[in-house]
N, C-alpha and C positions, 0 to 999 in steps of 0.2 A: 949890600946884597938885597935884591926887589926881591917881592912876592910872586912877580911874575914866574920869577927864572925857575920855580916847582912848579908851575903851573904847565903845561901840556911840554913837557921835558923835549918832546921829540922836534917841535916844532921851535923852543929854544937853541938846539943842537948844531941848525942851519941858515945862513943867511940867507934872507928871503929877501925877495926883489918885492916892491909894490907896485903896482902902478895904477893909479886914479884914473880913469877916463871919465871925466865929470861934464856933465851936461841935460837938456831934460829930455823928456818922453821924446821917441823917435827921431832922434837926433846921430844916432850911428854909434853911438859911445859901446852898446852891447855887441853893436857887427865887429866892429873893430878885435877886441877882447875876444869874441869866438873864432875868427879866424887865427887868431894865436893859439887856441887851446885843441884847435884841429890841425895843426902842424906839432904840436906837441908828441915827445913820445909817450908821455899820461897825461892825463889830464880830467879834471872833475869841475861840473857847474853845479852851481848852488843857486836854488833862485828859490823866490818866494812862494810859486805857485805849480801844481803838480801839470797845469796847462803848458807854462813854459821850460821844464824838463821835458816834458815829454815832446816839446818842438825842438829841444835841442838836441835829445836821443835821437830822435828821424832824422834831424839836418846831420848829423854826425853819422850815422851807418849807413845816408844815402848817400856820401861823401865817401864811403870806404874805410872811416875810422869805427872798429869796434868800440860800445858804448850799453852800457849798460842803465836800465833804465832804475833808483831808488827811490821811492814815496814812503810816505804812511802809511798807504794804501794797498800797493804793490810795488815785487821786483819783479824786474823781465832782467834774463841775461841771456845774451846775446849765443853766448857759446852753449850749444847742447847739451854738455858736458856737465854745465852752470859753472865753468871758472869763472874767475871775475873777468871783465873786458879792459883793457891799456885804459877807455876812458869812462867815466859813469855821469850819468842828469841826473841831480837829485833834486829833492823839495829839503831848503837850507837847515832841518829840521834834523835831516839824516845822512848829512854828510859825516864821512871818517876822517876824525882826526889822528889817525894813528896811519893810514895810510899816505906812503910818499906819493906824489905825482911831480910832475915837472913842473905843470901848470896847472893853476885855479883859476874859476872865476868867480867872484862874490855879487850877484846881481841883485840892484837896489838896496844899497849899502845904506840908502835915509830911513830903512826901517830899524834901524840898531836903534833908535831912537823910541819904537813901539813898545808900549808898556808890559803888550802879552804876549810878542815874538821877539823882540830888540836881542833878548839874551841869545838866540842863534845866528842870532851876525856875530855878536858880541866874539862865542865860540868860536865862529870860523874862521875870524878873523886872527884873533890869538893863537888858536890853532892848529891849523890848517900844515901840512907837512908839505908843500910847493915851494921850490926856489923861486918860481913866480908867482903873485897873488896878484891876479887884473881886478879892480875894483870898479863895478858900474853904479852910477846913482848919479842923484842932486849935487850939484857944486855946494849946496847949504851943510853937507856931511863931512868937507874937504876937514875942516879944522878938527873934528871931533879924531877923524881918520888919523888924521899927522899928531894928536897927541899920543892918542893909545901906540900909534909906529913908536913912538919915541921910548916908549916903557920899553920896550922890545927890542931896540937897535937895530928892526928893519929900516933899510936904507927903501924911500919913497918917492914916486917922482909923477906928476899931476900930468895930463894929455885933456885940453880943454877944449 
């Protein structure tokens, strides 16, 4: 019996799909992964910088998918109301692990590697409550990705 399997219960619960699209800067690896996550019935992005949430909250509500925008800094939500929206941009700081979506995306997965951010990939990697987890980054993160999958019995599959 692992340590893992206490550790974010919810995200234990379900087989999650992974998928690596590994490649470098401006290479399509992110387009790809967000066109997934905008045919999605939910769907959350995680990224490093509150610049690129908040490009992918726009590319998503000007697309017609509710999206909710999460930082540090601020929330916007979409519904007047403030329910939450089917999909949410976060900065990977403030992503929920407790909420299900369909699909995630984990963007720049080679900072799990960073000494004073690394632990919020670390997080959303493990756990994250998405039957899908699209994973963008460096090909140099592949290995590190497919061990920790292995603690976990997510099934993983690389798109180079």
């Amino acid at each position: 019996h692992d340590a893992l399997s206490i550790w974010y219960v919810e995200a234990r619960a379900i087989q999650r799909k992974i998928v690596f699209h590994a490649g470098p800067t401006n290479s399509g690896k992110t387009y790809h992964a967000i066109q997934r996550y905008l045919t999605a019935k939910s769907g959350v992005y995680c990224g490093p910088l509150k610049l690129l949430a908040h490009e992918i909250f726009q590319k998503s509500n000007n697309a017609g998918v509710q999206c909710d925008l999460i930082t540090g800094e601020e929330v916007v939500h979409v519904d007047p109301e403030g329910r939450p929206a089917s999909h949410a941009a976060c900065t990977i700081e403030m992503c929920s692990v407790t909420t299900p979506y369909e699909v995630a995306v984990i963007d720049e997965i080679q900072m799990i590697k960073d000494s004073a951010r690394g632990w919020a990939w670390t997080r959303a990697l493990l756990g994250l409550c998405a039957e899908e987890i699209h994973i963008c980054g460096e090909s140099a993160a592949i290995n590190l990705v497919t061990e920790l999958m292995f603690t976990t019995g997510d099934r993983i599959s690389t798109r180079l």
